[in-house]
N, C-alpha and C positions, 0 to 999 in steps of 0.2 A: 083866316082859317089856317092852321097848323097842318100842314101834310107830313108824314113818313119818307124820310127817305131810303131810296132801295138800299138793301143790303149788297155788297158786294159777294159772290156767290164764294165758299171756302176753295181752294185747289182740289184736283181731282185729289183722291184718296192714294192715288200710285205715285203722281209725281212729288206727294209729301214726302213717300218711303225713296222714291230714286234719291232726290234733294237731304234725307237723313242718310243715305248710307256714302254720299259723295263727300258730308260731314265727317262721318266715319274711316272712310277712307285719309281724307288729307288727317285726318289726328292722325292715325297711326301712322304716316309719313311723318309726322314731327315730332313722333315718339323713336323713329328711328333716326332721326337727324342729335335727339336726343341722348341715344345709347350714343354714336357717333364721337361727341363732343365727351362722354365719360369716360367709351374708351382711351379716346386720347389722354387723357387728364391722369389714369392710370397709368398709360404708359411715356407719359414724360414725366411721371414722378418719380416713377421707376426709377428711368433714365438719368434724372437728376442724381436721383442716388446713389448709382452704379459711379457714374463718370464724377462727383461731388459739383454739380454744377448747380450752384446755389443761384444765379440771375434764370435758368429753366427754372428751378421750384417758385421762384418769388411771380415766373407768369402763371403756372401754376394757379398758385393761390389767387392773383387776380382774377384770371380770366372764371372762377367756380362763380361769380357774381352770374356771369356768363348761362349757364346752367342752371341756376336757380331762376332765371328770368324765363326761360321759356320750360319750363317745368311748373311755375307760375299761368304759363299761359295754356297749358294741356291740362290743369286742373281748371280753369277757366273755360276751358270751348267744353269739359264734360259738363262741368253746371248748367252751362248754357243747352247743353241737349237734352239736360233731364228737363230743365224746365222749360222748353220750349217744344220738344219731342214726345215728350212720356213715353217711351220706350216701354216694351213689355217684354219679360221672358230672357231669352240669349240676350238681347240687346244691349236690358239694360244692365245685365250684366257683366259685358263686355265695356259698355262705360264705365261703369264702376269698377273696374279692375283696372284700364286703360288709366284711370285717377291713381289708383294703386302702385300701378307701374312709376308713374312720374314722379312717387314719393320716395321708390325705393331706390329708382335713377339719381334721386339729385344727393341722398344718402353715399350711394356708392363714392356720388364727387368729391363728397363730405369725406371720406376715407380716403381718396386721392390726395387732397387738399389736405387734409392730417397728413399725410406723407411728404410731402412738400415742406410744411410749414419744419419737422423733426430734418429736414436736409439743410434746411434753414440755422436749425440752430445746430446741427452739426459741424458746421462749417469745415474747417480743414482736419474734424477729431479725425484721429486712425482708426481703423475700422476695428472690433474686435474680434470679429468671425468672417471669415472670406464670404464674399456676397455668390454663395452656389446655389443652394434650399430657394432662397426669397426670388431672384430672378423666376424659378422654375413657377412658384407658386402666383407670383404676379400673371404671369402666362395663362396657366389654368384658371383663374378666376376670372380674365377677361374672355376664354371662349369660353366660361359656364356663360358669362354676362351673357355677351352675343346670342349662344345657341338659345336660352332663356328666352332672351325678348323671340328670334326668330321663330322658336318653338308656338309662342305666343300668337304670333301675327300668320302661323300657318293652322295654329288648333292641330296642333302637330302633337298629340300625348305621348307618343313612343318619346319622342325627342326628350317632351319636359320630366319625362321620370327616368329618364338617363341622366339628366344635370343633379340628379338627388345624388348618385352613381359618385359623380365626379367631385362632388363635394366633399365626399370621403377622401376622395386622394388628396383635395388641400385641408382637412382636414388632418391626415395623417403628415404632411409638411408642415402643418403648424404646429404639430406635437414634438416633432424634428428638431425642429429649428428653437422650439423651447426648452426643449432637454438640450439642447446641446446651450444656450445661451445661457442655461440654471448652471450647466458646470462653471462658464467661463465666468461668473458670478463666485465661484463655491473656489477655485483656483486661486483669481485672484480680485481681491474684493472692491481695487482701487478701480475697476471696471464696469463696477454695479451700474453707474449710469448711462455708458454709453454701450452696454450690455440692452438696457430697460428699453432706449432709445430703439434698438432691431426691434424687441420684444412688440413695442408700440407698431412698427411698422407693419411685423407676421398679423399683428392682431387686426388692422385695420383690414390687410389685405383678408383675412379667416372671414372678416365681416363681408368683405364683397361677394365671396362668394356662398355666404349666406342669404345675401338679398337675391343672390341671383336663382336661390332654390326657393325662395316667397316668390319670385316672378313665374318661375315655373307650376308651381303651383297656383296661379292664377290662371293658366292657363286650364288646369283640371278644372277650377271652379268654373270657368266661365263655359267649358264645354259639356260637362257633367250636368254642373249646378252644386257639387259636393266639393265645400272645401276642407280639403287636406290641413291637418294639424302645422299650423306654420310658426316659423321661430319668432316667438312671442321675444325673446331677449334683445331682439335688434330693433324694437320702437323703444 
């Protein structure tokens, strides 16, 4: 005779939610280990640039391997809560943004990493516009980053509609810094490529802190539920 055997009874209903939000918790720890490692990446590109230290860019460019691994692994532990969680409402909306976020993180790297690889091939060229504008702007775009993710991980909206704010000031430095690089083109024309080469750099950097006003605005989405019209040009 075939008996049944008992079912194991499910977890209470509470320690399911403690055990999802201790989930929750370590992601956003590793989403901030994650800004971290960008910042950096930003700023020894930078640096690379400033000082022409072509062996910084070349770690650089290796280490972004780096960043896309555990930006792999934060889109990894959110699948793994949807489909083991089913989250409702904030939650899981908050996953799916935290997915968002590690997209627009390892993008920003990706902009780091284009800066690196153009010091690369700069090597000892003379600079053709004093490095003043790009420093400042490199700055601003890593505290939009920063304030972004933080704005994020507090549900902090005063914060993330101040980074929309700030995006205008690098916004207006990459306008700067392009008028001025269009003359030194229009001057003298033997410059056009290591003129394009800065251009490349303003533009990567104008992207970062792009992405850091789609991060902000995931923070509206995931506290509201209304998402703000986001710049569709940087997917």
């Amino acid at each position: 005779m075939v008996t049944s055997q008992p079912q194991p009874e499910p977890p209470p209903q509470g320690h399911l939610r403690e055990h999802f939000h201790r989930q929750l918790a370590e992601l956003q720890d590793t989403v901030l280990e994650m800004t971290s490692m960008v910042d950096r990446a930003i700023e020894r590109s930078l640096s690379a640039l400033v000082n022409r230290d072509v062996p910084l860019a070349e770690a650089v460019i290796k280490e972004d391997r780096l960043v896309n691994e555990i930006g792999y692994r934060i889109q990894n532990q959110c699948v793994e809560l949807l489909a083991r969680q089913s989250p409702l409402a904030g939650d899981l909306r908050l996953v799916v943004s935290v997915s968002a976020l590690a997209t627009e993180l390892e993008r920003m790297a990706d902009h780091a990493e284009g800066n690196a690889k153009i010091v690369v091939m700069m090597q000892n060229e003379p600079l053709v516009k004093p490095l003043v504008d790009i420093p400042i702007m490199a700055e601003k775009a890593r505290a939009m980053m920063n304030k972004a993710i933080q704005a994020f991980l507090d549900k902090d909206l005063d914060a993330a509609h101040e980074v929309d704010a700030d995006d205008d000031e690098v916004d207006t430095l990459y306008d700067l810094i392009y008028g001025d690089l269009i003359q030194v083109m229009v001057n003298d024309p033997s410059k056009i490529e290591a003129a394009t080469r800065l251009l490349w750099v303003a533009h990567n950097l104008e992207r970062i802190g792009d992405r850091a006003t789609n991060i902000a605005e995931r923070t509206v989405y995931t506290v509201t539920g209304q998402l703000p019209q986001m710049d569709v040009s940087s997917y």
